[in-house]
Backbone and ligand atoms as CSV (ligand in chain L), in Angstrom:
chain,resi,resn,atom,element,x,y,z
A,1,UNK,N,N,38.739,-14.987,-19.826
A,1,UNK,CA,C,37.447,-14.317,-19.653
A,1,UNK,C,C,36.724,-14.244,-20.991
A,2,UNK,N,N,35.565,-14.989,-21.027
A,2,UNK,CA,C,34.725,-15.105,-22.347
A,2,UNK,C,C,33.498,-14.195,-21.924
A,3,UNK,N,N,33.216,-12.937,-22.635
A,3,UNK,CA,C,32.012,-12.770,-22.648
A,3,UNK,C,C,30.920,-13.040,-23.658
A,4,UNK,N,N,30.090,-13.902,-23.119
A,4,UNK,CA,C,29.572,-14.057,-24.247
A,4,UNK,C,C,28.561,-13.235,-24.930
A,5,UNK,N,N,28.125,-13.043,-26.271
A,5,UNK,CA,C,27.151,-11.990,-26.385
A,5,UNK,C,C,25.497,-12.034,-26.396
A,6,UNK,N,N,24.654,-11.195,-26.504
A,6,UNK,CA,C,23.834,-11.043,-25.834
A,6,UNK,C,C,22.151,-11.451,-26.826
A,7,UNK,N,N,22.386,-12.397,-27.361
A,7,UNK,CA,C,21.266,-12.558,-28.523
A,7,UNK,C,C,19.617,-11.853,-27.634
A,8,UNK,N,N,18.894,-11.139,-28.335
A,8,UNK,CA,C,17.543,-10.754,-27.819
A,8,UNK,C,C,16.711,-12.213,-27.802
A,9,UNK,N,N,16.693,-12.989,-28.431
A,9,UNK,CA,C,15.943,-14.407,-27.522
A,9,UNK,C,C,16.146,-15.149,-26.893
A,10,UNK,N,N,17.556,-14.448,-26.124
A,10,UNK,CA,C,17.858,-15.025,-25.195
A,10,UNK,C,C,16.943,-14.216,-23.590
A,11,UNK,N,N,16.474,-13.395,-23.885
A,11,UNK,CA,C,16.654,-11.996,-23.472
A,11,UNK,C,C,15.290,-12.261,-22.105
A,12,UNK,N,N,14.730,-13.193,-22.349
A,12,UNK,CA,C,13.812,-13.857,-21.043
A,12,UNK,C,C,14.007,-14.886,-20.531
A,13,UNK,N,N,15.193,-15.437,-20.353
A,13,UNK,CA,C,15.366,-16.682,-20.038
A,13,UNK,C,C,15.620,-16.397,-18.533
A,14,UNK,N,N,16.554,-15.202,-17.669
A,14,UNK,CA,C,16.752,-15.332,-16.690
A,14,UNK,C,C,15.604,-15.457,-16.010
A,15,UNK,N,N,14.488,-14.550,-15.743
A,15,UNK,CA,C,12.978,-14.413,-16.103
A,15,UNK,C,C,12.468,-15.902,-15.858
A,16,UNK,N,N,12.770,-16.705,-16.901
A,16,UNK,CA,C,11.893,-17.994,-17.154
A,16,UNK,C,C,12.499,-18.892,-15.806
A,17,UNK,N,N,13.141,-18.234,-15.320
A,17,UNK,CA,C,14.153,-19.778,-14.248
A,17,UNK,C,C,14.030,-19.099,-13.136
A,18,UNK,N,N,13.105,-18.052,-12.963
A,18,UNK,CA,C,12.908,-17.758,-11.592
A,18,UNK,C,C,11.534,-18.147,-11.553
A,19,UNK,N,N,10.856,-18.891,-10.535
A,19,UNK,CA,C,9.820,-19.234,-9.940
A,19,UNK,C,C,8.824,-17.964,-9.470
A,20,UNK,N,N,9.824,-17.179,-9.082
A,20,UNK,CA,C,8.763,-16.185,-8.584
A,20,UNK,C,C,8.088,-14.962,-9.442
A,21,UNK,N,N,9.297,-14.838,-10.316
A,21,UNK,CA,C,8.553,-13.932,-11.712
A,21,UNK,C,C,7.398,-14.456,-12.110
A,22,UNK,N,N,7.665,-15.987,-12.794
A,22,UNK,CA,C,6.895,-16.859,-13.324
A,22,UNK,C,C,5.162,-16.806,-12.565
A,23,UNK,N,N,5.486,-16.783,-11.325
A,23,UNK,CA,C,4.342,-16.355,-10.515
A,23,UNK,C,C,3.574,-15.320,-10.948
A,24,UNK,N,N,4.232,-14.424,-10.911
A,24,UNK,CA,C,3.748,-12.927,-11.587
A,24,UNK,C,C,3.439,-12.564,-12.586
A,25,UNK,N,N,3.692,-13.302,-13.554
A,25,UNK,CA,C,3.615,-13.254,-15.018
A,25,UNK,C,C,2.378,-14.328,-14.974
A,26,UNK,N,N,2.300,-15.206,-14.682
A,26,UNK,CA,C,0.827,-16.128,-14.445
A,26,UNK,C,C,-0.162,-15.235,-14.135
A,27,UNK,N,N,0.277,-14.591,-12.745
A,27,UNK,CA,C,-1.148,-14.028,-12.514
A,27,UNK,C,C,-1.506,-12.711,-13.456
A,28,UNK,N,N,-0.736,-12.593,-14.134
A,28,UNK,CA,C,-0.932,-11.087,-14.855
A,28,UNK,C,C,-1.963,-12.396,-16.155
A,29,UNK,N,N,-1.243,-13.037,-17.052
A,29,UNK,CA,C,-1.633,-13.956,-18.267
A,29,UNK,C,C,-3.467,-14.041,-17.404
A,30,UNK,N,N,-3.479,-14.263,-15.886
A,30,UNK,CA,C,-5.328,-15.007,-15.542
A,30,UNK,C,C,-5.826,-13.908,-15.625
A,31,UNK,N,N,-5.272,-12.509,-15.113
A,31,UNK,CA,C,-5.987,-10.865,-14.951
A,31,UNK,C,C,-6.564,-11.247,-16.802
A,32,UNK,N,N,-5.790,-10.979,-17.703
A,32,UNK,CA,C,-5.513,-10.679,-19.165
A,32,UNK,C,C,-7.313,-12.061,-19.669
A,33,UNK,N,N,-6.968,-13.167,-19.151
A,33,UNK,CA,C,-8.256,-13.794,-19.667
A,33,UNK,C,C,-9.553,-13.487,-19.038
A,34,UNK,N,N,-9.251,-12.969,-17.623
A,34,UNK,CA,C,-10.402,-12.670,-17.161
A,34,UNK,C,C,-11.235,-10.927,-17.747
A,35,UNK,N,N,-10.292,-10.042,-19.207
A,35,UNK,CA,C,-10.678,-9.324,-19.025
A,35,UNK,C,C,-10.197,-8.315,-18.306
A,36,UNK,N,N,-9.107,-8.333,-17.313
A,36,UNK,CA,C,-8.650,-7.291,-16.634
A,36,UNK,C,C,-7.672,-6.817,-17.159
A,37,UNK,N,N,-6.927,-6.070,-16.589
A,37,UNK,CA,C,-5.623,-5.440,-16.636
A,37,UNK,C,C,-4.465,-6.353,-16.570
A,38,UNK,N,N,-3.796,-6.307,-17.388
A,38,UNK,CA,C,-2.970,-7.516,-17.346
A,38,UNK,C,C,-1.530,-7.219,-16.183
A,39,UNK,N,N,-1.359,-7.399,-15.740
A,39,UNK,CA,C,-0.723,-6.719,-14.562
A,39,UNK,C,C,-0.145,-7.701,-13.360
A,40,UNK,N,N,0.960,-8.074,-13.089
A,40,UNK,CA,C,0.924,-9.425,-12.164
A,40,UNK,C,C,1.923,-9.225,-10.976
A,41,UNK,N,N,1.889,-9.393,-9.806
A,41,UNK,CA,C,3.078,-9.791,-9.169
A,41,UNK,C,C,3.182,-10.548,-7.936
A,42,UNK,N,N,4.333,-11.104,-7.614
A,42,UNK,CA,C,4.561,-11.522,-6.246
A,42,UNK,C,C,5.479,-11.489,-5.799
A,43,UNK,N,N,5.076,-11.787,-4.218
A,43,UNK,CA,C,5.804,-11.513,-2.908
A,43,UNK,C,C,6.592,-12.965,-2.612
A,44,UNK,N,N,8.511,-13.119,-2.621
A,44,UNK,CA,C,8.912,-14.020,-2.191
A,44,UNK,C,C,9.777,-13.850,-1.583
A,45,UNK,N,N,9.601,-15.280,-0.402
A,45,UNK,CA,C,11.285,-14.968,0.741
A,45,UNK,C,C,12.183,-16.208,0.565
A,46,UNK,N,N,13.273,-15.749,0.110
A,46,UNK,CA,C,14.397,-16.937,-0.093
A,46,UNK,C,C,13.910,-17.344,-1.167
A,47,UNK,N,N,13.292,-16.779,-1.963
A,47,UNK,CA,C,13.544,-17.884,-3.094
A,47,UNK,C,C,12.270,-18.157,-3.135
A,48,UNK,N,N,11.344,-18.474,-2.765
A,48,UNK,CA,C,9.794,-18.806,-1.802
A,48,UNK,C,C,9.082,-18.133,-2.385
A,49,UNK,N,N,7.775,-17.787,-3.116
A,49,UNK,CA,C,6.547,-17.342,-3.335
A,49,UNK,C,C,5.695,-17.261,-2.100
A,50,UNK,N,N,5.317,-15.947,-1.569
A,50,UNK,CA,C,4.162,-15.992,-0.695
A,50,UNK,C,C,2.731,-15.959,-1.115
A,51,UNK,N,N,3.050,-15.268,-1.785
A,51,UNK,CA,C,1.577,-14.757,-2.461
A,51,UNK,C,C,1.884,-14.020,-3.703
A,52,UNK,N,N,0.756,-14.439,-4.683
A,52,UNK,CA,C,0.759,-14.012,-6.134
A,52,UNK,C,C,-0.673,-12.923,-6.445
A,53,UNK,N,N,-0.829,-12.151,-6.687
A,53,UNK,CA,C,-1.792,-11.473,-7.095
A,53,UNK,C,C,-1.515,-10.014,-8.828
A,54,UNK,N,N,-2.911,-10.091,-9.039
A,54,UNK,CA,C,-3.271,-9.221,-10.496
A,54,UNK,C,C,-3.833,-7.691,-9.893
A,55,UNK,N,N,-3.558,-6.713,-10.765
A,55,UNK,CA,C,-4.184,-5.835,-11.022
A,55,UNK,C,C,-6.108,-6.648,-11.259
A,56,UNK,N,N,-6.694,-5.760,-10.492
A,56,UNK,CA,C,-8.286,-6.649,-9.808
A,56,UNK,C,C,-9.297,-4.644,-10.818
A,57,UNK,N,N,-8.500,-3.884,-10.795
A,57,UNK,CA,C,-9.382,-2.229,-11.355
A,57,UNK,C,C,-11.029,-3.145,-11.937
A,58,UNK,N,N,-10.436,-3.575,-13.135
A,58,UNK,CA,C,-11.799,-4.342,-13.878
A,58,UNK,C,C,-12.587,-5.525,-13.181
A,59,UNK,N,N,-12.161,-6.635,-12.313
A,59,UNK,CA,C,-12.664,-7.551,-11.942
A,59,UNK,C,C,-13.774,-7.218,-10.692
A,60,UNK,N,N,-12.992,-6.334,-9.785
A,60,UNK,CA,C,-13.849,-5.920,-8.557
A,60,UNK,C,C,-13.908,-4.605,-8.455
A,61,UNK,N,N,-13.764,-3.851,-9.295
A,61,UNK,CA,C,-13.738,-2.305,-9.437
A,61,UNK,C,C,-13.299,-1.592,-8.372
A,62,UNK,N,N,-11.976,-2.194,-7.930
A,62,UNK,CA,C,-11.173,-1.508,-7.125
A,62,UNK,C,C,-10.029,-1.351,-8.068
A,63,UNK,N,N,-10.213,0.191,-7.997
A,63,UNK,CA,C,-8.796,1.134,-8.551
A,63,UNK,C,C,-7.825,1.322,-7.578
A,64,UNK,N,N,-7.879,0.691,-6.730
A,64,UNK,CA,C,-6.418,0.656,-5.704
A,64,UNK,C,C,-5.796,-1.098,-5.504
A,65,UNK,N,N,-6.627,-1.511,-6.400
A,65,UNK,CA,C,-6.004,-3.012,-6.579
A,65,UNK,C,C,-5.024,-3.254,-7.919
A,66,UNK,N,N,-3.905,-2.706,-7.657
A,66,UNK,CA,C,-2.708,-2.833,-8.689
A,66,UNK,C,C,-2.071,-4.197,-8.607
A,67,UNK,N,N,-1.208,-4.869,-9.385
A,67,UNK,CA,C,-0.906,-6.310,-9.013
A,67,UNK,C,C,-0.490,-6.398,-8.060
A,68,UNK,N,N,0.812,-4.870,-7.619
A,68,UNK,CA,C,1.537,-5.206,-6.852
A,68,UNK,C,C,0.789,-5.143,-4.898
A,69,UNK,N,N,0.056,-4.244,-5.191
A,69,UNK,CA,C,-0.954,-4.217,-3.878
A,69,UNK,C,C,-1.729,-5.614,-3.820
A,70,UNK,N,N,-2.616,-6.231,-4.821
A,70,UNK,CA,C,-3.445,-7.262,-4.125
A,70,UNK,C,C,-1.989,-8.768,-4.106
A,71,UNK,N,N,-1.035,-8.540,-4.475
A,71,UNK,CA,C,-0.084,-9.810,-4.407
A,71,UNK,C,C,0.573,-9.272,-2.948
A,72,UNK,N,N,0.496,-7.859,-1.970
A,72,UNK,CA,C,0.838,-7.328,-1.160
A,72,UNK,C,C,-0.202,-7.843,0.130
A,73,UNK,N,N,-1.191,-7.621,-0.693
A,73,UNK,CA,C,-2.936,-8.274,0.584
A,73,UNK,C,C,-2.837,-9.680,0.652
A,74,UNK,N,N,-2.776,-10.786,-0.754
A,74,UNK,CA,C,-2.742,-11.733,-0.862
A,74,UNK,C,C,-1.827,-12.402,0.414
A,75,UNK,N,N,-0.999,-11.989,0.240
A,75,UNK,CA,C,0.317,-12.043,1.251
A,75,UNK,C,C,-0.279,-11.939,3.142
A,76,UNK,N,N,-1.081,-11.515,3.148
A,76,UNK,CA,C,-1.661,-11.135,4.664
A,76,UNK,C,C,-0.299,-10.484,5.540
A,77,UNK,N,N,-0.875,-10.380,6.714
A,77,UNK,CA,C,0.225,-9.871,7.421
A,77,UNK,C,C,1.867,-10.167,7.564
A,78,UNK,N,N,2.583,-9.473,7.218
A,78,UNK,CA,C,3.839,-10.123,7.096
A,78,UNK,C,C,4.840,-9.087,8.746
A,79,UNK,N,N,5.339,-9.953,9.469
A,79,UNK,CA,C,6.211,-9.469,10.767
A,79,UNK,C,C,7.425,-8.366,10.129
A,80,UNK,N,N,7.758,-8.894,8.655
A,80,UNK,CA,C,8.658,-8.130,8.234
A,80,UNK,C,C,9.036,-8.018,6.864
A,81,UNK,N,N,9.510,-7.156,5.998
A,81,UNK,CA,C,9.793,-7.147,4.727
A,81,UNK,C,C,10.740,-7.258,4.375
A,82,UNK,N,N,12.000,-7.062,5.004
A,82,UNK,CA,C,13.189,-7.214,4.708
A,82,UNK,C,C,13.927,-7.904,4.331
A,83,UNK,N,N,13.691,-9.235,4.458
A,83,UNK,CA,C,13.800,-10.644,3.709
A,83,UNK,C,C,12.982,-10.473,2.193
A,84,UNK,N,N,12.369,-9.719,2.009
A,84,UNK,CA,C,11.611,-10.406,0.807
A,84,UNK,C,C,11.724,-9.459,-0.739
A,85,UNK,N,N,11.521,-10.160,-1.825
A,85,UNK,CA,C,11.485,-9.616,-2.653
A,85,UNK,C,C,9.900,-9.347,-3.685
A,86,UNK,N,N,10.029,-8.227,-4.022
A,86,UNK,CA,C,8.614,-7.962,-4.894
A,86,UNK,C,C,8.751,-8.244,-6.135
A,87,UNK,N,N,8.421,-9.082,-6.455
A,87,UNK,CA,C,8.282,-9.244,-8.240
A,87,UNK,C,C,7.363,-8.436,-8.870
A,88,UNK,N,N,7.010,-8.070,-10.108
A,88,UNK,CA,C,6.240,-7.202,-10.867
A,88,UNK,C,C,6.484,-7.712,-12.383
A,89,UNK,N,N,4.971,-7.655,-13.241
A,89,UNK,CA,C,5.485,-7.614,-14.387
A,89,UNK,C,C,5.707,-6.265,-15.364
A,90,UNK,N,N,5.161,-5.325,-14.419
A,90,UNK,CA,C,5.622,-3.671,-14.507
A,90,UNK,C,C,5.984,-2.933,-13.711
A,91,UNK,N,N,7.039,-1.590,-14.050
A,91,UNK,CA,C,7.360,-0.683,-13.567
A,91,UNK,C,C,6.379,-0.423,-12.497
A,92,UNK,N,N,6.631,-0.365,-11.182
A,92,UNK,CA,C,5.789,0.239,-10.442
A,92,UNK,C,C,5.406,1.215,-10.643
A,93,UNK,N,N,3.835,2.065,-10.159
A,93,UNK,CA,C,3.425,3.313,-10.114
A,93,UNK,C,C,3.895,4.211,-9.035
A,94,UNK,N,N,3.441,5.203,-8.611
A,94,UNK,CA,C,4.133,5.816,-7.355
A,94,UNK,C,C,3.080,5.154,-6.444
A,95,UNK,N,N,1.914,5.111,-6.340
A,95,UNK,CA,C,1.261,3.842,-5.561
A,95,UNK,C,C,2.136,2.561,-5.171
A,96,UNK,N,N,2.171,2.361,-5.860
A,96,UNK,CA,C,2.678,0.827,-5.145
A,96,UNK,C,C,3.619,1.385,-4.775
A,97,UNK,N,N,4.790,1.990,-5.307
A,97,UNK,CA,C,6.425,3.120,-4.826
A,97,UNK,C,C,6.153,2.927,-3.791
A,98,UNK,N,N,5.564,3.742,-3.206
A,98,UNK,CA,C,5.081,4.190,-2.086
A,98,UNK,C,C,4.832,3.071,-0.859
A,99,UNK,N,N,3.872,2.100,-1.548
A,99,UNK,CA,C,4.234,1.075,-0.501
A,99,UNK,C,C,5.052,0.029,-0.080
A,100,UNK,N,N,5.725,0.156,-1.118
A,100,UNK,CA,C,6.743,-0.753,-1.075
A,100,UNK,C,C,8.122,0.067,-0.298
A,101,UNK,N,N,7.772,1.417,-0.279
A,101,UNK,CA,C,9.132,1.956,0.493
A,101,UNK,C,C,8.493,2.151,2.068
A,102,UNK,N,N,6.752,2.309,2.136
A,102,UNK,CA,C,6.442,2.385,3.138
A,102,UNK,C,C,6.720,0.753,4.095
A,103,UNK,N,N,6.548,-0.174,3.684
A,103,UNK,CA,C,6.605,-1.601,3.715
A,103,UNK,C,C,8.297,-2.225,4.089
A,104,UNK,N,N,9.003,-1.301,3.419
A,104,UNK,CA,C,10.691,-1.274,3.560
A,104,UNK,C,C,10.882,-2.721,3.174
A,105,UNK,N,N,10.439,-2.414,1.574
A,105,UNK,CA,C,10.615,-3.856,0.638
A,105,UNK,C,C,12.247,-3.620,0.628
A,106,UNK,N,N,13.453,-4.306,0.505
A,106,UNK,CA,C,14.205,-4.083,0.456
A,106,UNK,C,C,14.725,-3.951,-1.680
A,107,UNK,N,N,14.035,-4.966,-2.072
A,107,UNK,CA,C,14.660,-5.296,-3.596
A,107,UNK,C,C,12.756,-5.554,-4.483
A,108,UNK,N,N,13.123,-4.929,-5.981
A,108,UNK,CA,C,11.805,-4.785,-6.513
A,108,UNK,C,C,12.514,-5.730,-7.940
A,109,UNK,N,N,12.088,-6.677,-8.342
A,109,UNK,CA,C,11.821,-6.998,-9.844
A,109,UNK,C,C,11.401,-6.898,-10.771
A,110,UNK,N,N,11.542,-6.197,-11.978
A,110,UNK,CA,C,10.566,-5.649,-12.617
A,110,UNK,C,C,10.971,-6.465,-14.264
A,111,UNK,N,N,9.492,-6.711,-14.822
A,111,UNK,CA,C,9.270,-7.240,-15.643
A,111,UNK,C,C,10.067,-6.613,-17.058
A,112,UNK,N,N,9.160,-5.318,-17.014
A,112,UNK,CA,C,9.657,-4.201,-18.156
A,112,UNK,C,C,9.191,-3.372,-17.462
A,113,UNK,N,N,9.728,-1.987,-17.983
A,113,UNK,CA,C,9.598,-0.760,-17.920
A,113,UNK,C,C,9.636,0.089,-19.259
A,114,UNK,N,N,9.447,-0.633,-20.409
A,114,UNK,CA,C,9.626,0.235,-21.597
A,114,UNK,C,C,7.917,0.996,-21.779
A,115,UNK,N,N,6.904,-0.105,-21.253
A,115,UNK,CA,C,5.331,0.644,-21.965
A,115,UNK,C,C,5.044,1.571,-20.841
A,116,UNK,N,N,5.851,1.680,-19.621
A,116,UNK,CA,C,5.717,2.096,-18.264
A,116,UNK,C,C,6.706,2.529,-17.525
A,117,UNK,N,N,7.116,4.066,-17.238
A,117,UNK,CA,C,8.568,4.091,-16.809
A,117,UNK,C,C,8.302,4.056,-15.344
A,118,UNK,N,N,7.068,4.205,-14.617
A,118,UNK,CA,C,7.224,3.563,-13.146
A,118,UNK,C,C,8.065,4.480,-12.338
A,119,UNK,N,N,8.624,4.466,-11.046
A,119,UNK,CA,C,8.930,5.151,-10.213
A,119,UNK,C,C,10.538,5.104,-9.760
A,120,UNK,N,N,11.357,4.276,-10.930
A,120,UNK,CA,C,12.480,4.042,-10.337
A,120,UNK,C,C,13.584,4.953,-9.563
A,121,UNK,N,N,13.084,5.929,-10.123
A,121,UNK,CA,C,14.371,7.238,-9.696
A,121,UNK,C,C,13.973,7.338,-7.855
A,122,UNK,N,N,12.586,7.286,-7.325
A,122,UNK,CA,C,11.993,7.390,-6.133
A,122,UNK,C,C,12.361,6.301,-5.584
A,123,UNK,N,N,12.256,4.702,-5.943
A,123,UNK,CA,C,12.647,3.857,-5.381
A,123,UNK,C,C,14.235,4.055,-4.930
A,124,UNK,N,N,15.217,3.430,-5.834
A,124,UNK,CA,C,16.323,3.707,-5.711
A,124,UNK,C,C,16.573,4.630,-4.871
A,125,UNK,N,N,16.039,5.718,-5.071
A,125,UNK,CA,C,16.444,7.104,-3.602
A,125,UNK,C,C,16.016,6.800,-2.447
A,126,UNK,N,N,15.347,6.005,-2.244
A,126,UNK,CA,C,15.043,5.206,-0.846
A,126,UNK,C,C,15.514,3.899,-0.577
A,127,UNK,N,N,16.516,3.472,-1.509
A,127,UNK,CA,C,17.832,2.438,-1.127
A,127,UNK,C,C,16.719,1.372,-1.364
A,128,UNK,N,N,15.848,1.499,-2.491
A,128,UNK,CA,C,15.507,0.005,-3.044
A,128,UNK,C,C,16.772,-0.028,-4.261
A,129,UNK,N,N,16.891,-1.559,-4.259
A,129,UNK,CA,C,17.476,-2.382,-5.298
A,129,UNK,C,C,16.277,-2.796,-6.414
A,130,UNK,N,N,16.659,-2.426,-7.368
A,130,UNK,CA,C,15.318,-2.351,-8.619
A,130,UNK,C,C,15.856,-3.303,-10.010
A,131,UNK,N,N,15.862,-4.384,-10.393
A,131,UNK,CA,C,15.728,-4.953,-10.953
A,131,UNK,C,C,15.205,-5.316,-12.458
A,132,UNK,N,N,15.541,-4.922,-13.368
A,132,UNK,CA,C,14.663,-4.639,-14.694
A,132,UNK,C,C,15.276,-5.677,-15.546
A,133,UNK,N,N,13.729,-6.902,-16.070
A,133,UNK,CA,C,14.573,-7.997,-16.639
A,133,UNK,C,C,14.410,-7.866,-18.293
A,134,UNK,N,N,13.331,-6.642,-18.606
A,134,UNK,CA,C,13.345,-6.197,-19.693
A,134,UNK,C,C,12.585,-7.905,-20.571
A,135,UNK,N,N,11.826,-8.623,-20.231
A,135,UNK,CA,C,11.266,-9.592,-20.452
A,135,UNK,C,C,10.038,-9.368,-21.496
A,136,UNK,N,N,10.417,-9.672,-22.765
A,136,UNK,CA,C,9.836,-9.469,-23.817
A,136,UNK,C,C,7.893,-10.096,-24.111
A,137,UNK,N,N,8.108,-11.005,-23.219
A,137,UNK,CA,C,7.019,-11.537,-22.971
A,137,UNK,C,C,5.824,-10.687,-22.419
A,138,UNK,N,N,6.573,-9.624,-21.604
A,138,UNK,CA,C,5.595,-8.302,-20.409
A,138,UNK,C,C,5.380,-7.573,-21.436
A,139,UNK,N,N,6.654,-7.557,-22.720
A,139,UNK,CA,C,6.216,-5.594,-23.473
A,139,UNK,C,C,5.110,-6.416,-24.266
A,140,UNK,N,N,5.221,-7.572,-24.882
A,140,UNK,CA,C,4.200,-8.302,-25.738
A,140,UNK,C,C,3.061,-7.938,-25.342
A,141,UNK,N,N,2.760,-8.511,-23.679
A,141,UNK,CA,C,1.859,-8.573,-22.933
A,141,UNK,C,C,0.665,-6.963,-23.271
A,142,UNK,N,N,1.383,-6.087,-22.576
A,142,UNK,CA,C,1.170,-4.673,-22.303
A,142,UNK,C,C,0.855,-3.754,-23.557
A,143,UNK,N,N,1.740,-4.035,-24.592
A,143,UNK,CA,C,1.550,-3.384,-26.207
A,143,UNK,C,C,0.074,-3.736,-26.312
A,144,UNK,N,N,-0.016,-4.864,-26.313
A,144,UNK,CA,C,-1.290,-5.561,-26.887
A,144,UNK,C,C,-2.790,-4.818,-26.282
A,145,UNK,N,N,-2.560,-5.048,-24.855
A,145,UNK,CA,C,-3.732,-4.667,-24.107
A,145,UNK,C,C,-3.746,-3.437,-23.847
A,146,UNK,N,N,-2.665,-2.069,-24.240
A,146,UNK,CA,C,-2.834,-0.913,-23.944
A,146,UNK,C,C,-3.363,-0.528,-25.743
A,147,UNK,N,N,-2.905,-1.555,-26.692
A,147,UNK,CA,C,-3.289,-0.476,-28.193
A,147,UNK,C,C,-4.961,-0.704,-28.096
A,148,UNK,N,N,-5.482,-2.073,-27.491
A,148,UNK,CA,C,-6.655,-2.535,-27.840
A,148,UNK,C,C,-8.024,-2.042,-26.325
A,149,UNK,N,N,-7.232,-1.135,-25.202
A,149,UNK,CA,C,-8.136,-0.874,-24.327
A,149,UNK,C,C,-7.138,0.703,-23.754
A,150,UNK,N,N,-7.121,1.220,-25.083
A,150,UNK,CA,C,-6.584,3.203,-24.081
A,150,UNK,C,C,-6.978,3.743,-23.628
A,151,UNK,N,N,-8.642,3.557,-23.379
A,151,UNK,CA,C,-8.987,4.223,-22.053
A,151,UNK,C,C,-9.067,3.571,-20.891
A,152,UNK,N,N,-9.258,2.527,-20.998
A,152,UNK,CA,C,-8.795,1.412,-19.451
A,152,UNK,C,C,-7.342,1.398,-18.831
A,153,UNK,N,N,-6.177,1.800,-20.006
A,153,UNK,CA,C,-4.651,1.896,-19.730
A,153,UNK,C,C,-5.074,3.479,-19.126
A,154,UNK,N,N,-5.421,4.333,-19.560
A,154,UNK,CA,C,-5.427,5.547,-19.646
A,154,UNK,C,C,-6.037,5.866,-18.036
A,155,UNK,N,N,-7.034,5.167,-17.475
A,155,UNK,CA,C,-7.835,4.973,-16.315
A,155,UNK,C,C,-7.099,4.361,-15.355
A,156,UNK,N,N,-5.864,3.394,-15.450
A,156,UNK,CA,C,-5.365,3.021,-14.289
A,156,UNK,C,C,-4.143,3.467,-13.893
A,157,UNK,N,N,-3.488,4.680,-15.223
A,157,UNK,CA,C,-2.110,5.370,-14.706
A,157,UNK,C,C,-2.896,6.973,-14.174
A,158,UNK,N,N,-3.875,6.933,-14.242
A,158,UNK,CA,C,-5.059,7.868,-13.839
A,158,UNK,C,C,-3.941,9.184,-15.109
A,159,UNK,N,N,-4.068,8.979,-16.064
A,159,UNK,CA,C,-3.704,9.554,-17.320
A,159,UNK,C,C,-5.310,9.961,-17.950
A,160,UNK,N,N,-6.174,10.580,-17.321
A,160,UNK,CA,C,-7.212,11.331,-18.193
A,160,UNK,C,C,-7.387,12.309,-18.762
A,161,UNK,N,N,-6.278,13.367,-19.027
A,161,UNK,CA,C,-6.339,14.341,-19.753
A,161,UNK,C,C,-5.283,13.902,-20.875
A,162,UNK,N,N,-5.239,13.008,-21.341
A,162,UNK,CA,C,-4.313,12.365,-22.732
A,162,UNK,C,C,-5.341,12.501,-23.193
A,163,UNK,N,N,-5.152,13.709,-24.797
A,163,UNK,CA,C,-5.975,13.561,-25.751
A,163,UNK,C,C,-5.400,12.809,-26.691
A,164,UNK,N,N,-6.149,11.656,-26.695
A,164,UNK,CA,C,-5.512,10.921,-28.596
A,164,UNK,C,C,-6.157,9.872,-29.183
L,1,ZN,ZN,ZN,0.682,0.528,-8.978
């Protein structure tokens, strides 16, 4: 039994060899040029991408368009969730929580959770499987666009009484 150890640039590779992260992390990188919230995720079964969608707050000024909701719409009607997995390139909010336990996502992927601790303790207590790939590429992502827009970060965790 070799374990081998754990170099930090290694530390996105599992990340890089899934198709469906990769999805999510795309659409977060198009939110990020278009100006939005950088924010990405998608919906896959078996392995499969259904649909990819961004946090939309800035693009169409819907504040209920989180990645994980419009990659949830993108998706159109689905017969069932239980097959499928949610990718994210962040910690969910209790919004999306919420629909994803209302939805009876069975398993959630999550990008990072360090700029965002998200809802895991709620998930998990509703027998989601939660996933954290700790993907250095998301905290890059998120550092960047929360030091250079804190009241737009500040506006979509609906965090408005942070004085700073
Ligand atoms: Zn959300």
């Amino acid at each position: 039994m070799t374990q081998e150890p754990q170099p930090s640039a290694t530390a996105s590779l599992p990340s890089a060899l899934d198709p469906a992260f990769e999805a999510a992390y795309q659409a977060a990188q198009k939110s990020a040029g278009e100006g939005g919230i950088p924010i990405g995720a998608a919906l896959a079964r078996g392995g499969v991408v259904i649909a990819a969608g961004h946090n939309e707050r800035v693009q169409k000024g819907d504040p209920i368009a989180h990645g994980e909701m419009s990659a949830l719409r993108a998706a159109g009607r689905q017969k069932s969730y239980r097959d499928t997995t949610l990718y994210t390139t962040l910690a969910p909010c209790a919004m999306c929580t919420g629909t994803i336990i209302q939805f009876k996502i069975p398993r959630v992927v999550v990008g990072e959770a360090r700029t965002f601790g998200g809802e895991f303790e709620l998930l998990r207590s509703r027998g989601v499987e939660v996933v954290v790939l700790d993907d250095q590429r998301c905290v890059d992502m998120m550092q960047t666009f929360q030091a250079n827009n804190p009241d737009l970060w500040a506006e979509d965790i609906a965090e408005d009484d942070k004085q700073d």
